[in-house]
N, C-alpha and C positions, 0 to 999 in steps of 0.2 A: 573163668579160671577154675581147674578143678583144684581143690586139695587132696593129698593123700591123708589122711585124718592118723594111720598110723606111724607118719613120718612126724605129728605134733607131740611136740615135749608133752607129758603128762604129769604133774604133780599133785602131791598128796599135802591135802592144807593140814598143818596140826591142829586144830583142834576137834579131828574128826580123829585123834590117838589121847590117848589118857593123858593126863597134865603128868601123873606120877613119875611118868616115863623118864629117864637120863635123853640130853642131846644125843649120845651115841647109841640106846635103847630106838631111839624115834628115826634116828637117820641110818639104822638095821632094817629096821622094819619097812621102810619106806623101799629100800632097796629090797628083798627079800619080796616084797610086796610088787614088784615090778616096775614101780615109778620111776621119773626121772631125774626127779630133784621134790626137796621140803617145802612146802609153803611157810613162811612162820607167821604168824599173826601175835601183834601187841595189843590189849584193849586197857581199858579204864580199870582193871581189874585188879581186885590184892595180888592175886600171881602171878599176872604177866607184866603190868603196866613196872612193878620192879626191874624185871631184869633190864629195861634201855637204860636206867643210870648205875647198873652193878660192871665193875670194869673189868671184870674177869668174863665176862657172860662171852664178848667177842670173839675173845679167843679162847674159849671151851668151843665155842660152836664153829670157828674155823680149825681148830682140831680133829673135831670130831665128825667133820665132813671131808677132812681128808682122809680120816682112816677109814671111813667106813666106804668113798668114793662116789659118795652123795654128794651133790652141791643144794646149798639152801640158796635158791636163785632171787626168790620174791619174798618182799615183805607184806602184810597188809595192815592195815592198822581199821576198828571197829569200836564201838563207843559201847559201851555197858550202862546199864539203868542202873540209878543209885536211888537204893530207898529212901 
């Protein structure tokens, strides 16, 4: 089977963008950047491992992937070392 490799969705995992960033900063640039949708990644972390029980986080970031015309397709979840 061949594939066409440019016909593959491509996405841009966040944490390869600044944490600093806004949802709609990250989901700019991903677009602008030619991707085709956000990776988001959740870990153990003070910054991220918050936002899955902040109840606003959902719908900033299904806002902000409709304005910007990104979709955040994938989740991934990664474990952090705690000193």
């Amino acid at each position: 089977m061949i594939v066409e490799l440019n016909k593959l969705p491509l996405g841009l995992y966040e944490k390869a963008i600044a944490f600093s960033l806004s949802w709609e900063e990250k989901l700019e640039l991903t677009r602008r950047a030619g991707y085709d949708f956000l990776e988001i990644n959740v870990d153990g972390s003070e910054q991220r491992l918050p936002r899955i029980y902040d109840k606003n986080t959902a719908a900033r970031l299904r806002d902000a992937t409709r304005q910007a015309g990104v979709p955040a397709r994938r989740l991934t979840t990664s474990q952090t070392e705690t000193p």
